[in-house]
Backbone of each chain as ProteinMPNN parsed JSONL, in Angstrom:
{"seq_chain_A": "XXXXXXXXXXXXXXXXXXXXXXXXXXXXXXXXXXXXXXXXXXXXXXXXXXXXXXXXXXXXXXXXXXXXXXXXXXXXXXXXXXXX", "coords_chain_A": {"N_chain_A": [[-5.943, -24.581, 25.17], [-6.941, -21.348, 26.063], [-10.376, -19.81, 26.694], [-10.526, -17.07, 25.54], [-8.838, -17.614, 23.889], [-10.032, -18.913, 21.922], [-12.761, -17.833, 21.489], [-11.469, -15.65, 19.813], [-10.684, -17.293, 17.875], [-12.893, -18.511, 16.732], [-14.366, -16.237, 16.096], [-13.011, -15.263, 13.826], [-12.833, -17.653, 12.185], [-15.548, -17.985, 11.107], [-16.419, -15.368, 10.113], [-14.673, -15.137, 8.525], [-15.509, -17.559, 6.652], [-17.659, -16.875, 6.563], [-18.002, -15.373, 3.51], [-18.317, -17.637, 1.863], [-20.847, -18.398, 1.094], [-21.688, -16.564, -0.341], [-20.365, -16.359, -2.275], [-20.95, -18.774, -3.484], [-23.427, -18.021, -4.392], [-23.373, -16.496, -5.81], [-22.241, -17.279, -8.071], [-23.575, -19.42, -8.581], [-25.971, -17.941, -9.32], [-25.229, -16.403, -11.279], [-25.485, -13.738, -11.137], [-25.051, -10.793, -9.526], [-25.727, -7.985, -9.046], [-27.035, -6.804, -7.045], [-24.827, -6.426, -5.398], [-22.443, -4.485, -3.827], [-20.154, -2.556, -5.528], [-18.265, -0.414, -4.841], [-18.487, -1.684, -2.207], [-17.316, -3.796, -1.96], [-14.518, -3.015, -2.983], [-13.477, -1.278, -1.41], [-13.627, -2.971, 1.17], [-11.922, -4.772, 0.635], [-9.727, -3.506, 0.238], [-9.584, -2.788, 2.7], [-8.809, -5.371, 3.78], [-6.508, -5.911, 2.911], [-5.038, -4.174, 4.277], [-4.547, -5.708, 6.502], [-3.658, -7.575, 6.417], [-1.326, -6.977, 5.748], [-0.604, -5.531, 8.53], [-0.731, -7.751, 9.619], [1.24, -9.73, 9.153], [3.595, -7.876, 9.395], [3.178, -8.262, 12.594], [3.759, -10.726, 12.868], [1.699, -12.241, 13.317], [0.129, -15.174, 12.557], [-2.836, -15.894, 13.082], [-3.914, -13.704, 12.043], [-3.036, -12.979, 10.059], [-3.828, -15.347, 8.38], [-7.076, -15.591, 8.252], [-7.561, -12.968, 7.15], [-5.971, -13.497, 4.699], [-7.521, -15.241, 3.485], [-10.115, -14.049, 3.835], [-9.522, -12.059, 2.052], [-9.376, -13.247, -0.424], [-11.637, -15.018, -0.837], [-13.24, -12.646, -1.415], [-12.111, -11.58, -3.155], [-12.522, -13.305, -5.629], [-15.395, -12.883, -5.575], [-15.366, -10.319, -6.382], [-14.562, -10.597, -9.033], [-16.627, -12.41, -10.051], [-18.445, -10.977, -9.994], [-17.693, -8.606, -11.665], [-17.361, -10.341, -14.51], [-20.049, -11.244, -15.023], [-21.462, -8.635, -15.071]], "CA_chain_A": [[-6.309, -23.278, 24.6], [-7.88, -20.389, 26.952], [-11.489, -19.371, 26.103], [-10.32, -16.321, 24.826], [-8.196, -17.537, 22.072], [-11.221, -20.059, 21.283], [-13.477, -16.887, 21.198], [-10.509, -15.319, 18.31], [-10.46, -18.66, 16.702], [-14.215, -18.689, 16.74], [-14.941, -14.591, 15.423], [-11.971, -15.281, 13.386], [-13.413, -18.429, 11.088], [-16.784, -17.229, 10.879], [-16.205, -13.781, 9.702], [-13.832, -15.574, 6.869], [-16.314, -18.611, 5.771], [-19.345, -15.866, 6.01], [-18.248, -15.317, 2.181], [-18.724, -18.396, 1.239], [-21.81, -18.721, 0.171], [-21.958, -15.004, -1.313], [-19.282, -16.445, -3.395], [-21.29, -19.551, -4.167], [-24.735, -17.83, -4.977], [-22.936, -14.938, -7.115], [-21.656, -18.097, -8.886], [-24.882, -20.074, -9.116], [-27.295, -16.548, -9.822], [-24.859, -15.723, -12.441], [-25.638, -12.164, -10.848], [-23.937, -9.716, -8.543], [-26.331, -6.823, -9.739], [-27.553, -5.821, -5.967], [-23.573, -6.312, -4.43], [-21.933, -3.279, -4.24], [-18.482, -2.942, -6.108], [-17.618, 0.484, -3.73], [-18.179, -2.074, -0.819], [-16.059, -5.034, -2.414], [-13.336, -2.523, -3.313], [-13.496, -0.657, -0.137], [-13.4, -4.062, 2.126], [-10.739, -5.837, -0.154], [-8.425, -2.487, 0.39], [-9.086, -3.054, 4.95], [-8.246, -7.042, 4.26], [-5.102, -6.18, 2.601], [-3.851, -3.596, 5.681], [-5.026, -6.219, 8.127], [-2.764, -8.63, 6.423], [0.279, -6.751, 6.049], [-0.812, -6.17, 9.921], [-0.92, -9.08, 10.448], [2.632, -9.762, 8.637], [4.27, -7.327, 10.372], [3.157, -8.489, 13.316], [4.115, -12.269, 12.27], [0.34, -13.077, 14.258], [-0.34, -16.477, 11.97], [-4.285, -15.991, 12.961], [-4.445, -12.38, 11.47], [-2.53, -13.569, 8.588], [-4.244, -16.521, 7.892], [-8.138, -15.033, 8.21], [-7.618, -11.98, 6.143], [-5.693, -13.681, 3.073], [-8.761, -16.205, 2.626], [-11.292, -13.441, 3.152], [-9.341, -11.406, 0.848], [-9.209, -14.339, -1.943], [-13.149, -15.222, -1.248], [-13.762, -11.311, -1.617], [-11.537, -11.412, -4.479], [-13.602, -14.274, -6.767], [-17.157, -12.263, -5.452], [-15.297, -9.055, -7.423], [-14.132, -11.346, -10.302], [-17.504, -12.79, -10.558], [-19.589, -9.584, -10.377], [-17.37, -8.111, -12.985], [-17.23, -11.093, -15.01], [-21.699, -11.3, -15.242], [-22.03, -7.532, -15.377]], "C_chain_A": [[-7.329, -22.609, 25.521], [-9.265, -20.158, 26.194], [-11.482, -17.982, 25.555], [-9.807, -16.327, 23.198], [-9.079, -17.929, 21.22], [-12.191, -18.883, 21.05], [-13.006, -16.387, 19.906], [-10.86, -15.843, 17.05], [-12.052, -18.531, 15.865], [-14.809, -17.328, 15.433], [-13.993, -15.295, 14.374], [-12.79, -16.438, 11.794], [-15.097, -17.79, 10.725], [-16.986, -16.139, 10.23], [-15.26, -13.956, 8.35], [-15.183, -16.45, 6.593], [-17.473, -17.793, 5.576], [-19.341, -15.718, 4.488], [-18.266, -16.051, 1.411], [-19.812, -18.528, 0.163], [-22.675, -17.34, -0.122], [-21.279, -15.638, -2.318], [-20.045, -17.288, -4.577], [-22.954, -18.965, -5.36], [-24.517, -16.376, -6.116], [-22.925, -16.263, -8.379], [-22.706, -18.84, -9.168], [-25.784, -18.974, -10.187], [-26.48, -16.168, -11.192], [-25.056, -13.801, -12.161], [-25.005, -11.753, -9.432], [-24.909, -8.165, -8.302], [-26.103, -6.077, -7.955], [-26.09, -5.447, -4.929], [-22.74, -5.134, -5.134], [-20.519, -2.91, -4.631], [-17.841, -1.862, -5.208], [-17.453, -0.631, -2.25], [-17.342, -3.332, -1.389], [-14.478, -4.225, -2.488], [-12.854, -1.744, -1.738], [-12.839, -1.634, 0.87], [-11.752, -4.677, 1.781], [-9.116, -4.676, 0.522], [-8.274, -2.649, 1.793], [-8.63, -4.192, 4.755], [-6.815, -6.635, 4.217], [-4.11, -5.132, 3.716], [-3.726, -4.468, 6.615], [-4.074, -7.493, 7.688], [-1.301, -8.432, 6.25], [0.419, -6.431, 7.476], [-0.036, -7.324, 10.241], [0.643, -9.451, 10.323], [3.982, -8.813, 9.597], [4.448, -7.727, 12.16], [3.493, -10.06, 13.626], [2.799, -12.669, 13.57], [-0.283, -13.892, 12.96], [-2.098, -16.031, 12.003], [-4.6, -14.556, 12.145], [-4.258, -12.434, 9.792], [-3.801, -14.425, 7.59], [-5.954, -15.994, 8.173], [-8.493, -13.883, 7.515], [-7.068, -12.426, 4.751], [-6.875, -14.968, 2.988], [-9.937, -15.149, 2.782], [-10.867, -12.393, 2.13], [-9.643, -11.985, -0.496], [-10.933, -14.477, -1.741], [-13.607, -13.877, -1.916], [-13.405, -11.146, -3.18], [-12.074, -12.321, -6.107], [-14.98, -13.364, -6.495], [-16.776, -11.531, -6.479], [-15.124, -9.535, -8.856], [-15.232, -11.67, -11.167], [-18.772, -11.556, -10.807], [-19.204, -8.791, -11.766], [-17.674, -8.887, -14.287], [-19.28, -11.227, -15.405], [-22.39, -10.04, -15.054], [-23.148, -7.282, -16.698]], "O_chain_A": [[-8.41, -23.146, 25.764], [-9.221, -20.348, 24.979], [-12.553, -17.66, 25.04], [-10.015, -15.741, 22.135], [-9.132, -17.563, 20.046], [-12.58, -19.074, 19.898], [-13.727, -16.509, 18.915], [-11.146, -15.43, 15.926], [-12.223, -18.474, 14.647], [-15.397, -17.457, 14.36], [-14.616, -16.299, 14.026], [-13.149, -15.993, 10.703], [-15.296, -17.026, 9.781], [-18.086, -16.097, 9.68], [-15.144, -13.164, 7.416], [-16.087, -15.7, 6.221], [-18.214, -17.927, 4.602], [-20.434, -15.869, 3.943], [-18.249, -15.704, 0.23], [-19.766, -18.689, -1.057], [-23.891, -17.146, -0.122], [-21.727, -15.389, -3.437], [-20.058, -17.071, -5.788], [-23.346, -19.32, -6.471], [-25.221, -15.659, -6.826], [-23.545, -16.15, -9.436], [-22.796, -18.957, -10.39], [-26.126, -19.123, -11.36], [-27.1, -15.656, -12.125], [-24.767, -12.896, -12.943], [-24.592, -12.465, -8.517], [-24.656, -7.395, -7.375], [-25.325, -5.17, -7.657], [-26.069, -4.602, -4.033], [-22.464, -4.883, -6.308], [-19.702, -3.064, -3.724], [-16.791, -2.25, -4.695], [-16.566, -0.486, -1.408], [-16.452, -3.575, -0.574], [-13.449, -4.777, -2.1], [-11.742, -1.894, -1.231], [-11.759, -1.361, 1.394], [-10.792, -4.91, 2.516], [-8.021, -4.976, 0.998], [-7.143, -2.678, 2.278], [-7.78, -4.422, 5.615], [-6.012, -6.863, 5.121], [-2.903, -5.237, 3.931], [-2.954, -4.265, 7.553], [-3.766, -8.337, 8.53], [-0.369, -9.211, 6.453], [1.445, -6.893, 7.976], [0.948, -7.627, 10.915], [1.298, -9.473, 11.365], [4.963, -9.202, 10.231], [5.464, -7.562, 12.836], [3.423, -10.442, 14.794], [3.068, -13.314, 14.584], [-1.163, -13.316, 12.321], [-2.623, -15.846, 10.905], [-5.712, -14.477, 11.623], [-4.925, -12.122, 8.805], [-4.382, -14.156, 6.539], [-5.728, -16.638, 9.197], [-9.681, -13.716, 7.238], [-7.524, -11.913, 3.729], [-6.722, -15.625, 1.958], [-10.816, -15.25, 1.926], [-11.714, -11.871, 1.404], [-10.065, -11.36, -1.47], [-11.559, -13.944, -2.657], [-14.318, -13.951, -2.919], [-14.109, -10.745, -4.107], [-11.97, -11.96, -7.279], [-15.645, -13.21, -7.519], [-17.394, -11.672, -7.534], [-15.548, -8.852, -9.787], [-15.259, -11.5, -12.386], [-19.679, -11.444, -11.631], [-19.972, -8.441, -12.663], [-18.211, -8.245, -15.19], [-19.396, -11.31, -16.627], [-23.61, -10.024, -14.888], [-23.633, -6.167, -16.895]]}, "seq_chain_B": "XXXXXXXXXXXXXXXXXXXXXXXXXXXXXXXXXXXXXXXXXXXXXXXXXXXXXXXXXXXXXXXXXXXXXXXXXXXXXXXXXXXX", "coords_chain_B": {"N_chain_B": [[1.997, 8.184, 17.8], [2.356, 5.463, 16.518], [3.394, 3.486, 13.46], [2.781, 0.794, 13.052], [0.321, 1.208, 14.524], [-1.086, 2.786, 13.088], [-1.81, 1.472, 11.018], [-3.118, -0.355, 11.829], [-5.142, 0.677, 12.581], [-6.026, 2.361, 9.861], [-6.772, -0.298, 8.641], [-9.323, -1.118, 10.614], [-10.708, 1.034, 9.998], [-11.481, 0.821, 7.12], [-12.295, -1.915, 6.771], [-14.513, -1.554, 7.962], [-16.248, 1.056, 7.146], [-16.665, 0.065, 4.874], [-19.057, -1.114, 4.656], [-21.115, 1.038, 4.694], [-21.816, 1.807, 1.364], [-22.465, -0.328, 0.558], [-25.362, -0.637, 1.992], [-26.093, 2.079, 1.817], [-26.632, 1.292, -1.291], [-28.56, -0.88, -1.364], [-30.599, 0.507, 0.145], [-31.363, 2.607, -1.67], [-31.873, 1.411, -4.405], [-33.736, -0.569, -3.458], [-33.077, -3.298, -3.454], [-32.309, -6.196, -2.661], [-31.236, -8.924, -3.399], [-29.437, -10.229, -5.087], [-27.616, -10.565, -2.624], [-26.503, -12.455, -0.266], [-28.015, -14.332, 2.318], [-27.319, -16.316, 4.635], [-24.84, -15.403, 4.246], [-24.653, -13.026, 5.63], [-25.725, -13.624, 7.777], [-23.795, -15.485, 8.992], [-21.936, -13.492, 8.932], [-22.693, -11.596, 10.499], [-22.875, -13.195, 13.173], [-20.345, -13.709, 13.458], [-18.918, -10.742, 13.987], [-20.455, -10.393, 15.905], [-19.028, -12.371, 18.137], [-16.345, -11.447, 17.855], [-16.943, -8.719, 18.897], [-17.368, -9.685, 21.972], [-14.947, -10.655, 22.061], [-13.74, -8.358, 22.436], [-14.949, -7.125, 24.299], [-14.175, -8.812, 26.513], [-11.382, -8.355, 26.718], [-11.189, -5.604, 26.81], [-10.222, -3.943, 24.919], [-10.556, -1.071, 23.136], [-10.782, -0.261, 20.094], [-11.222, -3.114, 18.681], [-13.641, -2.922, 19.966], [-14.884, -0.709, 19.009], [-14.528, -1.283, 16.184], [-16.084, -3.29, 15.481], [-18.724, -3.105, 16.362], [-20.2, -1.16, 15.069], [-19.573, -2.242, 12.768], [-21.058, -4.242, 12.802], [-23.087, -3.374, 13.273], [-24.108, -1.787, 10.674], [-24.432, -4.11, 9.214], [-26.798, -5.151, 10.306], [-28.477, -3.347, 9.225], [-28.379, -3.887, 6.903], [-29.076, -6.373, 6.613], [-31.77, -6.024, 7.784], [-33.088, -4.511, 5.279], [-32.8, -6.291, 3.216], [-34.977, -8.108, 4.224], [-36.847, -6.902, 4.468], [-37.1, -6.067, 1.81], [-37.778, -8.083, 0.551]], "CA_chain_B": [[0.96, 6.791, 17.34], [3.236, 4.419, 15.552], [2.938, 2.868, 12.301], [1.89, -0.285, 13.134], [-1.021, 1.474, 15.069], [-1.534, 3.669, 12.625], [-2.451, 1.109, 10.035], [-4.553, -1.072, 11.977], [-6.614, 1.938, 12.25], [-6.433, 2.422, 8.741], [-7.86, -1.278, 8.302], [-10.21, -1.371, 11.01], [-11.443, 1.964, 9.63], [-11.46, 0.605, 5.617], [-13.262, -2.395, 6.542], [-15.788, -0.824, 9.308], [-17.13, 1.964, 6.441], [-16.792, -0.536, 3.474], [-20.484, -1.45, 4.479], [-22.127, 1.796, 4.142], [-22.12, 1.769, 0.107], [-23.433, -1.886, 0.371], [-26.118, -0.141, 3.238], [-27.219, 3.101, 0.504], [-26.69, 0.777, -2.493], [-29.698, -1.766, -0.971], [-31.19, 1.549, 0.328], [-31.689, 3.192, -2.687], [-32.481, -0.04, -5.502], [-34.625, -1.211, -2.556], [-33.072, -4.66, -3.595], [-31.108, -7.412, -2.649], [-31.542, -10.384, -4.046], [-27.953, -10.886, -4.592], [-27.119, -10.607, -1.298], [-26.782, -13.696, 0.411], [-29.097, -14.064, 3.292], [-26.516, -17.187, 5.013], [-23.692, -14.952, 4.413], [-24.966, -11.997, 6.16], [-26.022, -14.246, 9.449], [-22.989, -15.631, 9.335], [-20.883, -12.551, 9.35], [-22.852, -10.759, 11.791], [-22.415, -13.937, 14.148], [-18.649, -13.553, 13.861], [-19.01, -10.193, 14.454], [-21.079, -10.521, 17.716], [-18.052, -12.621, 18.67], [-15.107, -10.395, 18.263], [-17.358, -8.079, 19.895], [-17.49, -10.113, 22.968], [-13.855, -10.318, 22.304], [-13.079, -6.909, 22.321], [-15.369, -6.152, 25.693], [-13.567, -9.187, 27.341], [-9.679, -7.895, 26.429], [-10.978, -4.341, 26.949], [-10.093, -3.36, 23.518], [-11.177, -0.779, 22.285], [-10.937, -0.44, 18.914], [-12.161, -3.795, 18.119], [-15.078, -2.766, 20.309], [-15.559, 0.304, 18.518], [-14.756, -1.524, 14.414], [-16.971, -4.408, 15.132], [-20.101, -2.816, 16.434], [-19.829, -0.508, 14.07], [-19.797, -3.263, 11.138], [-22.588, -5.381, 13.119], [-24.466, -2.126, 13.421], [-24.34, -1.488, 9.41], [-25.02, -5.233, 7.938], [-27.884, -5.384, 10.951], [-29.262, -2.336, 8.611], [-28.7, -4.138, 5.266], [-29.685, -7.548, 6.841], [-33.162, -5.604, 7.602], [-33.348, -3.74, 4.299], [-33.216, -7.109, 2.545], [-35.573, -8.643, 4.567], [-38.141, -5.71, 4.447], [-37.475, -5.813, 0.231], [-37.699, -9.136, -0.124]], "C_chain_B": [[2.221, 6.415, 16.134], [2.846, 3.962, 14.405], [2.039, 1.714, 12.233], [0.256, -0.209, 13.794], [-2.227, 1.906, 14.12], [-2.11, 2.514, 11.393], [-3.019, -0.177, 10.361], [-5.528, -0.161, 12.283], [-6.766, 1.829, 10.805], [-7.511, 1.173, 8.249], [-8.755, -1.2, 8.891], [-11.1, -0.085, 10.68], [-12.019, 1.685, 8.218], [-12.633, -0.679, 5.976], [-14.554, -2.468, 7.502], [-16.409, 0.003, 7.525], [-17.11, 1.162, 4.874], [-18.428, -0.663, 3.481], [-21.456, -0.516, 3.835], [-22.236, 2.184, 3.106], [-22.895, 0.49, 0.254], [-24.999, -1.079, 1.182], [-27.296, 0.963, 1.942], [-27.505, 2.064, -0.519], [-27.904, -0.13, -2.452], [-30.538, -1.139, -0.228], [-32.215, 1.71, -1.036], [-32.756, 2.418, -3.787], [-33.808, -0.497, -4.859], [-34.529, -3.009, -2.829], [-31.777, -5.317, -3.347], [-31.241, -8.34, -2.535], [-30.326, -11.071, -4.077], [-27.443, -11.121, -3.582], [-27.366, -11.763, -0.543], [-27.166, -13.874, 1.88], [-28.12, -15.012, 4.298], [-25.021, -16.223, 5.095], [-23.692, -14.246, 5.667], [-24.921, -12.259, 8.019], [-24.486, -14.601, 9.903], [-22.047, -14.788, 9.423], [-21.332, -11.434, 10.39], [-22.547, -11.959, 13.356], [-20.676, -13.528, 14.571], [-18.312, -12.046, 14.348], [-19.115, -9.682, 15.593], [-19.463, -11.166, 18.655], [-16.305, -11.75, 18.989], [-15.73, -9.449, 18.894], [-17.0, -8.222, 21.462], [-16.19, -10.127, 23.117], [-13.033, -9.478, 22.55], [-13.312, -6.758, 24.059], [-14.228, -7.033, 26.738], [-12.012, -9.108, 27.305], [-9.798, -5.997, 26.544], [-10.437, -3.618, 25.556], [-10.501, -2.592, 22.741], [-11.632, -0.291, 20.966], [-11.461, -1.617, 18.418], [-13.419, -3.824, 18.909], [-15.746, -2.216, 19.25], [-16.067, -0.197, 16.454], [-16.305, -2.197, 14.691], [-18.738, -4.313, 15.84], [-20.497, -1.952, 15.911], [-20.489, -1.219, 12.968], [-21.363, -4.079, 11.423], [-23.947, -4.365, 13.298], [-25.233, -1.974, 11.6], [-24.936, -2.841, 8.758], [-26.508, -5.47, 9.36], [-28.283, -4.367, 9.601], [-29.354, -2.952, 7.466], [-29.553, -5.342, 5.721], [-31.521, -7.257, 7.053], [-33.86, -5.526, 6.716], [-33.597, -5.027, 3.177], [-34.282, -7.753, 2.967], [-36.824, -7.896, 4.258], [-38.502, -5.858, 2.689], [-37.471, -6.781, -0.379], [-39.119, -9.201, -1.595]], "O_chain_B": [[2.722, 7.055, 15.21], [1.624, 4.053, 14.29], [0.967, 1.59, 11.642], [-0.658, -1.028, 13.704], [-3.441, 1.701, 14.121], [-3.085, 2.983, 10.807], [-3.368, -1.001, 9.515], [-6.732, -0.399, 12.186], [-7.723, 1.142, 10.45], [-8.607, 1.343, 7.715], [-9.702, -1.149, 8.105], [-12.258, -0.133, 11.095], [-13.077, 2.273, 7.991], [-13.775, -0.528, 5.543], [-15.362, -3.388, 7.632], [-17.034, -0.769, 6.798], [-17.534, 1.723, 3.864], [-19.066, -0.365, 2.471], [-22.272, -0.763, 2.947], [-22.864, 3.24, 3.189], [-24.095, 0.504, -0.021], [-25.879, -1.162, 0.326], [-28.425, 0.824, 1.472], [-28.708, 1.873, -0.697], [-28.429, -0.246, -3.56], [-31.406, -1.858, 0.266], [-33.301, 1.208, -1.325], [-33.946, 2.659, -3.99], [-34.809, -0.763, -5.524], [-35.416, -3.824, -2.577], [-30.624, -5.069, -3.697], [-31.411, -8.813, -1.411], [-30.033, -12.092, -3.454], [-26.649, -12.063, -3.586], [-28.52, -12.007, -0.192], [-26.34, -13.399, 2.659], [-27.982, -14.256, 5.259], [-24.217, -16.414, 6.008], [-23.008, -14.585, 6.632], [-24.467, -11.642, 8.982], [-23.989, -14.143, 10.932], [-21.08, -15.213, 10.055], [-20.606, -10.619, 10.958], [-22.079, -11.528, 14.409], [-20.107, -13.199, 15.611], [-17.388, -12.004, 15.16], [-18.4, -8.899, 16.219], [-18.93, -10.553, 19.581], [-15.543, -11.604, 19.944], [-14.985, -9.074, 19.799], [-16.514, -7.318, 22.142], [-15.826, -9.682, 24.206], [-11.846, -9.637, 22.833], [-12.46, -6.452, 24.894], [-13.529, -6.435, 27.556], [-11.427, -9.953, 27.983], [-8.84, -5.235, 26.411], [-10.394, -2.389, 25.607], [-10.875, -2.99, 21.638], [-12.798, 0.058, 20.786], [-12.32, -1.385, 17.567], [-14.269, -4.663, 18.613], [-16.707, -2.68, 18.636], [-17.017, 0.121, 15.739], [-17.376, -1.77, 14.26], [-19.63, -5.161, 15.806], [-21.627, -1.741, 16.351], [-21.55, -0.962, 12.399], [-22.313, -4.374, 10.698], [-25.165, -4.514, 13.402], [-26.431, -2.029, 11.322], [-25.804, -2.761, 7.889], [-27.316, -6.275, 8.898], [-28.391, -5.159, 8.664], [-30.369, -2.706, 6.815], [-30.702, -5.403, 5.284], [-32.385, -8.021, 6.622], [-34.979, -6.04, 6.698], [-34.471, -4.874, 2.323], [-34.872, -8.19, 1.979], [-37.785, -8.487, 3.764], [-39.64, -5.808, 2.222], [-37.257, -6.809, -1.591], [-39.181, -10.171, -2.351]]}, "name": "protein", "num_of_chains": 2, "seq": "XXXXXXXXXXXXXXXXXXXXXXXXXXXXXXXXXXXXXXXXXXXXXXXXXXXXXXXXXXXXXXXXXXXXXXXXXXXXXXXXXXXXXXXXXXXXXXXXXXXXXXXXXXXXXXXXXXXXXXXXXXXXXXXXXXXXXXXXXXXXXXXXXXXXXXXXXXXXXXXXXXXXXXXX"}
């Protein structure tokens, strides 16, 4: 693997697992209050072009990095609504 | 401009300006508590990296999304820090 793709690979996981532990501390705090539902709804609507992107383009890494930060994004909105 | 162009603009435009409601919204409140301080690092890291990926593929649209996005959560990543 070139150091480019490993750069991809690299931005690529990072930029998905970053919502991890938004996900986890929405889910611990029981609160969401200060996360912004225009920027959850906003973001969630670029994952899902970047994965029919990605689909269209049958590129596996575009695919596969936008439908898990869509689904983490998608429990943050679940859980903000859900402890409003 | 083709379709397929045309709607990775659309994403890299949807989730580039998703930030700036998160940006006023931790403006305004002057709080973010919710906001996960681990997330934040870690999605401006991945950021920095597709950056670097962009300059070294000449790319510029993911030059232009992703310093863009690392420009806006640098501003929230401040704004929490300042209102801690």
């Amino acid at each position: 693997m070139d150091f480019i793709t490993l750069l991809g690979l690299a931005a690529a996981i990072l930029t998905t697992i970053a919502f991890l532990p938004q996900m986890f501390k929405t889910w611990q705090t029981k609160s969401a209050k200060d996360v912004s539902l225009v920027m959850l709804i906003t973001f969630m609507s670029g994952l899902f072009l970047w994965l029919i992107y990605g689909i269209y383009l049958q590129a596996l890494p575009i695919i596969l990095a936008n439908s898990m930060t869509l689904f983490f994004n998608f429990i943050i909105l679940w859980l903000k609504i859900k402890y409003r």
